[in-house]
N, C-alpha and C positions, 0 to 999 in steps of 0.2 A: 740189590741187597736181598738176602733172604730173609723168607718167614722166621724164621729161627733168630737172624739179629734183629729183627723189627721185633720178634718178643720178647728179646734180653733186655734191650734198651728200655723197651717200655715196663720192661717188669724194676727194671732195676731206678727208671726217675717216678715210678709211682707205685710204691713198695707194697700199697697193699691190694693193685690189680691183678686181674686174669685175665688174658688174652687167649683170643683163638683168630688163626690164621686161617684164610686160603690161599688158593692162588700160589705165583713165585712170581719173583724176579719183579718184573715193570706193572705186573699185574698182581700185586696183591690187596688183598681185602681182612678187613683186621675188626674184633669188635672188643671192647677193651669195659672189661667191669672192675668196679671200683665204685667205695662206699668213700671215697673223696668228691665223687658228682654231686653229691648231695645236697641238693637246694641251688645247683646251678644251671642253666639254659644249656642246652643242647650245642647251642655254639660254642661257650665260655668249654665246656669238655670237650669240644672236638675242636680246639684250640689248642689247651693243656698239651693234648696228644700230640699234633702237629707241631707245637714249642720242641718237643722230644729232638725232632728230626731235621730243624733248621739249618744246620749245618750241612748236610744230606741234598736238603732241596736246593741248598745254595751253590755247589757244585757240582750235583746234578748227579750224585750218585742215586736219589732215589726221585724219580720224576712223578711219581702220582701213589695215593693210599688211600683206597677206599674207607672208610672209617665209620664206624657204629658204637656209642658209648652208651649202658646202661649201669645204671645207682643196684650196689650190691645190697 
C-alpha cells in the first residue's frame, strides 16, 4: 500500500488530521496530527488510526505501520 493511500485514508476517516509519511510499501512509517487526540492516551489514538486500516491487515494488504500521534 502507498504513502499516498495510507494518507488519503487517514485524511479522509479523521477529517481534521495531517499526516506525514515515510518510507513505502511494507515499510512505512506515518505520524498523524489531529486535535481529535485530545484528552486521549497514546494507545486510544494509535488505535483510532490502526481502526482506519482493519480491513488492510486482515488480508494482508498492509502488514505493519509504524505509527506516531500528536494533539494539534
Amino acid at each position: 500500500m502507498s504513502p499516498d493511500t495510507i494518507k488519503e485514508m487517514i485524511e479522509t476517516a479523521i477529517p481534521d488530521s495531517r499526516v506525514e509519511t515515510s518510507g513505502e510499501d511494507c515499510n512505512s512509517s506515518i505520524v498523524v496530527i489531529s486535535s481529535s487526540f485530545a484528552g486521549l492516551s497514546p494507545i486510544k489514538c494509535h488505535r483510532i488510526v490502526n481502526d482506519v486500516f482493519k480491513a488492510q491487515f486482515a488480508s494482508g494488504e498492509l502488514h505493519a505501520l509504524s505509527i506516531k500521534t500528536k494533539v494539534a
